[in-house]
N, C-alpha and C positions, 0 to 999 in steps of 0.2 A: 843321712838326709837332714839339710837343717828344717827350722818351723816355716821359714817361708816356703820353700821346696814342697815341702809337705803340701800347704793349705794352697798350694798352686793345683797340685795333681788331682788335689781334693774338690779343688772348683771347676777342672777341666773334667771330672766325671760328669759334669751334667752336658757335657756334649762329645766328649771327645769317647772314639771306640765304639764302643754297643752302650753306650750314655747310660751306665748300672743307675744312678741316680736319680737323674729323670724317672728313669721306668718302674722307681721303687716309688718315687713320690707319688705320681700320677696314678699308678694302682688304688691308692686309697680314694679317689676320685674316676668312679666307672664310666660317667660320659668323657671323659678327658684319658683314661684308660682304653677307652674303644679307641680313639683319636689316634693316639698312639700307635694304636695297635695296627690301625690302617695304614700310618705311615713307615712304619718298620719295614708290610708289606711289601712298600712302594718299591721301599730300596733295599731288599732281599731280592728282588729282579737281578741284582747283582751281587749280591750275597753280603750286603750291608746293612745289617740290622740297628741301622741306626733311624731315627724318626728323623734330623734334620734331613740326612740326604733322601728320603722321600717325600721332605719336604719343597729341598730344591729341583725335584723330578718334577712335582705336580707344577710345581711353578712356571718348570720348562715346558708343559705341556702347556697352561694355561695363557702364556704369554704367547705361545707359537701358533695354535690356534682354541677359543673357550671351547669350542663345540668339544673337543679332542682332550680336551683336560676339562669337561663334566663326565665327559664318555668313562676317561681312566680313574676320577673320583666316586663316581657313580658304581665301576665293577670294582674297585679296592673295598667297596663299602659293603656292597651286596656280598660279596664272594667269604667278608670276615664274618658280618650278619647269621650268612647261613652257615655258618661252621662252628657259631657259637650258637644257633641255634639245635645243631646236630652234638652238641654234646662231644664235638673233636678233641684231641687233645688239648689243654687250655694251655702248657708251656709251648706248643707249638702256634697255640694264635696270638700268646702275646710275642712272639718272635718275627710275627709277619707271615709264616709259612702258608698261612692260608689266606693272603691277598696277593702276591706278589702273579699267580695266575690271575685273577679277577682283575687286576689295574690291567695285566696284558691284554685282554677281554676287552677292556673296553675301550683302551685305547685304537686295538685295533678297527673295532667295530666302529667307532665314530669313523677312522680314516677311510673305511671302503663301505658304508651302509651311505648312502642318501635319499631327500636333503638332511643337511643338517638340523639340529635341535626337530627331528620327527618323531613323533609322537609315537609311531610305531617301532622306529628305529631305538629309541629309548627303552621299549619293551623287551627287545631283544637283546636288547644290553643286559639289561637284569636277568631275562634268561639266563643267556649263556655264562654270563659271571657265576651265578648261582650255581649252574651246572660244572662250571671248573671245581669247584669245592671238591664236589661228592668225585667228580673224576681224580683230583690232588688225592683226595685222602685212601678212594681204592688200588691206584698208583704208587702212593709211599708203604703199603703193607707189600704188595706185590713187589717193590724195586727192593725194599728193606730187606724182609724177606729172605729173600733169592740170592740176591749179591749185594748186602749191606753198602748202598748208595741210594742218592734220593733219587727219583723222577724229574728232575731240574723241569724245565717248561714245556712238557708235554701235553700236562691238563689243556695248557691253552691252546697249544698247536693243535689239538685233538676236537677238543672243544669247535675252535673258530673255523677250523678247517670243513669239519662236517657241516656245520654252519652255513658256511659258503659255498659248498656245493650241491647243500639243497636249495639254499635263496635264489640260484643262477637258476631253476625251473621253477620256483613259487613266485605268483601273484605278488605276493605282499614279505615279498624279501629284502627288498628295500635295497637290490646292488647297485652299487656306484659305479662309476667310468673307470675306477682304478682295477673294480673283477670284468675283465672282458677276454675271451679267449681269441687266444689269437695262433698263427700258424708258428710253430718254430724257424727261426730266424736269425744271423746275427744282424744286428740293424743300431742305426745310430753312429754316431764319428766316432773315430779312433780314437782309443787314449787321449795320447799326443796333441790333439784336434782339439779334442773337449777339453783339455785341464788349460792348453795354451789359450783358448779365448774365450775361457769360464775366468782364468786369474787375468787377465787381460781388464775383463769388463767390473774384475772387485777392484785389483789392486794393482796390474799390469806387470807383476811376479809368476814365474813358477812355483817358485816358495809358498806363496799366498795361496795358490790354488792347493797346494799338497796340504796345506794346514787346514786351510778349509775344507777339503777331502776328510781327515780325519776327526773335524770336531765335529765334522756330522754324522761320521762314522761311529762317535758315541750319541749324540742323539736321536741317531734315528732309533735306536734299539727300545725307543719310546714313541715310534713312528712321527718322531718332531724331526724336519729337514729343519735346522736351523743351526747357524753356528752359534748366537746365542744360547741357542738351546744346552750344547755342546759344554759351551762353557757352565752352565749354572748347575747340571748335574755333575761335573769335575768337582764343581764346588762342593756339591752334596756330599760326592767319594769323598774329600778331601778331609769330613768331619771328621769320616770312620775312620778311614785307615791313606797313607801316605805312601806305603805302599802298594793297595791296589790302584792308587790312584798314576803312580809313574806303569803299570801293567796295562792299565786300562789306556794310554796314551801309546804304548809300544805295540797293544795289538791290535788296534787300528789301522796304525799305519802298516803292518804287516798285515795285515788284511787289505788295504789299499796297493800294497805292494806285489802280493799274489794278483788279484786283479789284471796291475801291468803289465806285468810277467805275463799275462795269459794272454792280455789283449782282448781285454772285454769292452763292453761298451765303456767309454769314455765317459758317460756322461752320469749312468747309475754308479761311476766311481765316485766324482764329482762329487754325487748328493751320498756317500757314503754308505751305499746300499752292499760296499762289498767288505765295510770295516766292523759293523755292526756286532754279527755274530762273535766275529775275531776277539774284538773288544775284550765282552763279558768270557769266554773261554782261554783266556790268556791268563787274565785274574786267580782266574776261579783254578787252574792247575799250579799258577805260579804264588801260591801262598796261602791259598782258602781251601783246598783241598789236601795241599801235602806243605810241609812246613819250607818256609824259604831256604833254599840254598842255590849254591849257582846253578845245580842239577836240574833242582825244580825248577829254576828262571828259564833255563834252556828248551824245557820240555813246554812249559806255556806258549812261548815262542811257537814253538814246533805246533802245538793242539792250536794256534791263534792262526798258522800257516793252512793247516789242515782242515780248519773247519772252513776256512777260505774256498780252500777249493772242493767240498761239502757242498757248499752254498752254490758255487758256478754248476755242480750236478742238478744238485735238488731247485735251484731255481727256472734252470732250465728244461728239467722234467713236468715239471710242474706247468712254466709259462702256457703252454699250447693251451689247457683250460684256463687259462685268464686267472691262476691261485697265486698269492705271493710263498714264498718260501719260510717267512716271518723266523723264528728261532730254531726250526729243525735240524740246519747243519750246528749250533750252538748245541744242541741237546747229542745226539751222535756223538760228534767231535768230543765235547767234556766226557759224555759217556765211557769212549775209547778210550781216554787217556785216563783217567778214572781208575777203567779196570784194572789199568798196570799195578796196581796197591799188589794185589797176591803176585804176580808176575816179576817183580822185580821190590820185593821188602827191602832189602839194602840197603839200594840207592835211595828211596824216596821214602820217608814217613809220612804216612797215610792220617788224613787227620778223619776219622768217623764222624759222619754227620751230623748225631747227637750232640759233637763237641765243639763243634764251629762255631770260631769267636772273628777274632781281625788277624788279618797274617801276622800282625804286633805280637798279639795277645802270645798265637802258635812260638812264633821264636822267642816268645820269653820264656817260656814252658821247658820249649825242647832243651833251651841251654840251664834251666836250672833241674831237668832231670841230668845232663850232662856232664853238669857240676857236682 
């Protein structure tokens, strides 16, 4: 490696990967150290411990809408707060592991509590963030534990879900138009219908509307409908790792693609409601949990497929009470595929929790044990 090579790689640690350099500087500085620490959070929702991409998360929230990115800065904040206030493990808060529930917390709660910026609705924000903590941290002894794997986003599912289906009989629960129960139904235009005069009225492509299908299929896993959105968290992945970022594009659209296949609403395709989960579970088995190989690509695919139609269960189990499905089939789905580590040692090297760096990091490893 010559000296410029070097002092390139050496400048691209303060952002590139898990940004080792950043995170050593900014330790010695604890307000700027917390900062960090929240935004790691941000982007460990997808298992990117890097501060820029939750930095370009929050951003995507904050430009898609403020109320919705205070909501998600406000439980990234509260949720690290209290887990450094509990004495949790400290390499696990400065990794993000105890905010990437809390940002889920709040973002959710801002998108279904109203009106926005309420004064009550704010309290329950902190609530509930608060409360994903202490649920993350009884959840990772028990998942650890038992079958050494994390809890991926349970806290929050757990958390927001109880949540909401006490506000739907409280006074001062503050539900929005988005919790309303309704009868089970399919309803809404075909596929076909909705992507033809959804890309019609962007860009007057089919093309158009499949792309915009799936870049809202990555943002919405931040409850942002936007394709902006879409894009400026790609951008975030793109710090960490290069490839989760082609993973995170592939299980999208095969989350969109199950969907068609099934013949779901047309129009929750559209805003990406069926690429979401896909997304983050594609990744997360195709490089972030077991090391890359064609094996593992294939098998992401497949868990990106499956949690797909995960999502078409649990969404429609759910609908009749007016609850979203938010990351459940995500959490199963990964779970499942997960488990295969003991079931099939062979084929797949299992990367242990503890160790989880960037899919990069995993294949440089795996080939210099190899070597």
């Amino acid at each position: 490696m010559t000296a410029g090579t070097a002092t390139t790689h050496h400048a691209l640690d303060w952002v590139n990967g898990t940004a080792p350099r950043l995170q050593e500087r900014v330790r010695r500085i604890p307000p700027l150290a917390f900062v960090e620490n929240c935004l790691r959070g941000v982007g460990q929702v997808m298992f990117m411990n890097n501060p820029l991409t939750g930095l370009f998360v929050l951003l995507a929230a904050w430009t898609f809408d403020p109320w919705i990115g205070f909501g998600g800065t406000v439980g990234v904040v509260v949720s690290t707060l209290v887990a450094l206030l509990m004495g949790f493990d400290r390499g696990a808060i400065h990794a993000g592991l105890y905010g990437f529930n809390g940002v889920l917390c709040g973002l959710a709660l801002a998108t279904f509590l109203a009106p926005p910026w309420d004064g009550v609705a704010t309290v329950w924000i902190v609530a509930v963030s608060a409360g994903s903590s202490i649920a993350m941290a009884a959840l990772a002894a028990l998942f650890g534990g038992a079958w050494g794997v994390p809890p991926f986003t349970l806290a929050f599912n757990i958390s927001v879900l109880l949540f909401l289906i006490t506000a739907l009989h409280a006074v001062r629960g503050r539900v929005g138009e988005l919790i309303v129960p309704t009868p089970p139904a399919v309803t809404g235009p075909t596929v076909s219908e909705a992507l033809r005069e959804s890309a019609t009225s962007a860009a007057g492509t089919d093309l158009a509307a499949v792309v915009n299908a799936v870049l809202r299929g990555i943002s919405q896993l931040f409850f942002v409908n936007s394709i902006l959105g879409g894009i400026l968290i790609l951008v975030g992945i793109l710090f960490c790792s290069r490839i989760a970022f082609g993973f995170a594009l592939v299980g999208s659209a095969v989350g969109m693609g199950v969907g068609m296949a099934l013949g779901a609403d047309g129009t929750a395709i559209y805003n990406g409601l069926w690429g979401f989960n896909s997304f983050d579970a594609c990744l997360a088995i195709a490089g972030v949990f077991y090391v890359l190989t064609w094996r593992s690509a294939l098998l992401g695919i497949a868990c990106a497929a499956y949690t797909a139609l995960l999502f078409g269960a649990i969404a429609s189990f759910l609908g009749p009470w007016g609850l979203p499905a938010m990351t459940l089939p995500f959490c199963f789905g990964v779970l499942t595929f997960v488990m295969l580590k003991d079931a099939s040692p062979r084929l797949f090297t299992f990367v242990p929790p503890g160790e989880i760096e960037t899919p990069e990091a995993h294949l440089r490893r795996a080939r210099t044990v190899s070597a």
